[in-house]
N, C-alpha and C positions, 0 to 999 in steps of 0.2 A: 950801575944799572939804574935807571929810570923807573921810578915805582909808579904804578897804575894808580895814582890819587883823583878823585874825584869830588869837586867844591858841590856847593848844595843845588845852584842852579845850572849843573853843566859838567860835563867831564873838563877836570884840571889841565889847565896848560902847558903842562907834566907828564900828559898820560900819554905812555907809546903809541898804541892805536890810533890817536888823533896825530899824533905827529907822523907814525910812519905816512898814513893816509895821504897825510897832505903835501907827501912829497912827490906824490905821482905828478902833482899839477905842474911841477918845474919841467916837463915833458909828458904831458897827454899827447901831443899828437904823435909824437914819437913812438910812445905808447900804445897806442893803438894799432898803427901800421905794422911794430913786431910782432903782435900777439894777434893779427886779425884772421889768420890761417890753421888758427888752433882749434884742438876740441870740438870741430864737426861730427870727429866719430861716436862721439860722448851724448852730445846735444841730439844725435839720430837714436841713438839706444835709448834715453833716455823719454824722450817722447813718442816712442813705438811703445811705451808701460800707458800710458797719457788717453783720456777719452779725444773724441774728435773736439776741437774748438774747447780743448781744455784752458781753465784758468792757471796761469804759471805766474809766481815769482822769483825773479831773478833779482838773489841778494845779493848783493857788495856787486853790482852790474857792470863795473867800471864802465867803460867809453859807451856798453852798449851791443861788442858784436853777437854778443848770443841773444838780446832782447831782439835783433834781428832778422835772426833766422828763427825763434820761434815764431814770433808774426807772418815770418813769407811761407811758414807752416799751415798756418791758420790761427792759433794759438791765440789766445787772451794773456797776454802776457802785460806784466810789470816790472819796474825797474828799482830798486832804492841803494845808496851810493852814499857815501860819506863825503866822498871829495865834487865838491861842487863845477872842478872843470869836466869830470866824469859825467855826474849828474844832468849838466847841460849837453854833453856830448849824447846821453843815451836817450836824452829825452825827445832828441829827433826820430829816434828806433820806435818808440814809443815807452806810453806817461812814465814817467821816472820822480820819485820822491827823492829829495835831497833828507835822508836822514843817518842815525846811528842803528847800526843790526842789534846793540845792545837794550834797544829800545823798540824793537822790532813789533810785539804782542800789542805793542800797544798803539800802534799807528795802523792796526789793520784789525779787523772784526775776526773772531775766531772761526776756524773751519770755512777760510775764504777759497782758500785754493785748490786745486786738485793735484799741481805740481810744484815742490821749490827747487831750485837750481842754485845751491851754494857753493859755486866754483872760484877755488879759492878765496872765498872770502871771510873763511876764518885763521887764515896765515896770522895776522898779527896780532889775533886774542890771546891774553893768556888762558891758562889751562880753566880757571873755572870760567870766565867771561863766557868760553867755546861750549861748556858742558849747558850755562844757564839759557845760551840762543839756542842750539839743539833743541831743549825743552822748549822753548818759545816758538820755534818751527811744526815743532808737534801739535801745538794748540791751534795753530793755523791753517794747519792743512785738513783737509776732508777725511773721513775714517777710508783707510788702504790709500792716502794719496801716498807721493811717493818724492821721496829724497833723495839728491845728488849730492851727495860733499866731499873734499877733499882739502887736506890738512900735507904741510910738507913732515917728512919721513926720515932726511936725510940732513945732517948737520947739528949744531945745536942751539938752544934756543936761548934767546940775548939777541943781543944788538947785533946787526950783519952790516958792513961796511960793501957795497955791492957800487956799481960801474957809476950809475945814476944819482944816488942819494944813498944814506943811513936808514933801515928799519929795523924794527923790533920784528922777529919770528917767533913762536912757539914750534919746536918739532915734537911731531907723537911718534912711539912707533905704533906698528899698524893692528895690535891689539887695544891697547890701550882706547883708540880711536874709535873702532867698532865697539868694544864696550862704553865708552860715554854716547854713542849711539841709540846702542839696546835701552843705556838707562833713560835715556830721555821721552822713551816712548815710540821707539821703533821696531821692528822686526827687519833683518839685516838680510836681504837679498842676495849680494853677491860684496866682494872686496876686489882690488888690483893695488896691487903697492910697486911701486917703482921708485923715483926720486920724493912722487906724493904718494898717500895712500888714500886710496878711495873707494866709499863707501855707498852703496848704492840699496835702498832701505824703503819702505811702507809704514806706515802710521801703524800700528798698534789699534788693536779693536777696530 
């Protein structure tokens, strides 16, 4: 196993997150075109909770398709991406920061947004890395905004040897999930667990 080390100015060149991440780049556009037909139905419930011309962030945004269709919403949406063929790809959807989610509170003023959209984008945290962004989302968002995330459910967590490339996973199951949830300063709306388990949540006070 790969241990999540991090040098003083940087996460270590060791650390699964940075490596799974950057395996997308060996096929973004590939990338893209499979996953471009997802999660409509997700992105429509979620922004029917959302004021009109809400501010949204879309964490770990990969190429971009849901910074999309929040925009052709109306939507004040953003984008931040770790992997920088993602980063460039979503930045065409609109503004997209090339950074770390782990590092998230601090690249954005608190109580910015009205919406996060973390779709999939904490697959390759480990367990606290996942617990300390949660809380970092809470701080971000408007009091009652409102949180999408999902975490995979099914497998286990290590390294996955998958069709494309090697990443590191963490699996929850779908209590577990929704309680690091609540603790982060949420009120939990609704769940759906299938292969991912998702969590659909409000800001707390």
């Amino acid at each position: 196993m790969c241990p999540p080390a991090a040098a003083e100015n940087g996460r270590h060149q060791l650390d699964p997150v940075a490596l799974s991440v950057a395996r997308y780049s060996e096929h973004a556009a590939d990338y893209a075109h499979q996953h471009a037909g997802k999660m409509r139905d997700r992105v429509e419930r979620f922004t029917a909770a959302l004021p009109d011309a809400a501010t949204i962030l879309d964490a770990g945004c990969g190429p971009g398709r849901d910074l999309a269709r929040f925009t052709a919403a109306g939507h004040l949406a953003q984008g931040i991406d770790l992997n920088p063929e993602f980063a460039s790809m979503a930045n065409a959807c609109a503004p997209t920061l090339l950074g770390d989610l782990r590092e998230v509170g601090s690249l954005f003023a608190a109580e910015t947004f009205d919406g996060i959209w973390a779709c999939a984008c904490l697959v390759h945290l480990p367990t606290a890395d996942t617990r300390d962004v949660l809380g970092q989302f809470a701080t971000l968002l408007r009091p009652a905004g409102k949180l999408y995330a999902c975490v995979k459910a099914v497998g286990e967590t290590g390294w996955l040897d998958e069709p494309d490339a090697r990443r590191w996973y963490t699996v929850w199951t779908p209590e577990r999930f929704t309680e690091a949830v609540r603790q982060a300063g949420f009120d939990v709306d609704g769940t759906t667990t299938d292969v991912f388990v998702e969590v659909w949540a409000s800001r707390s006070g």
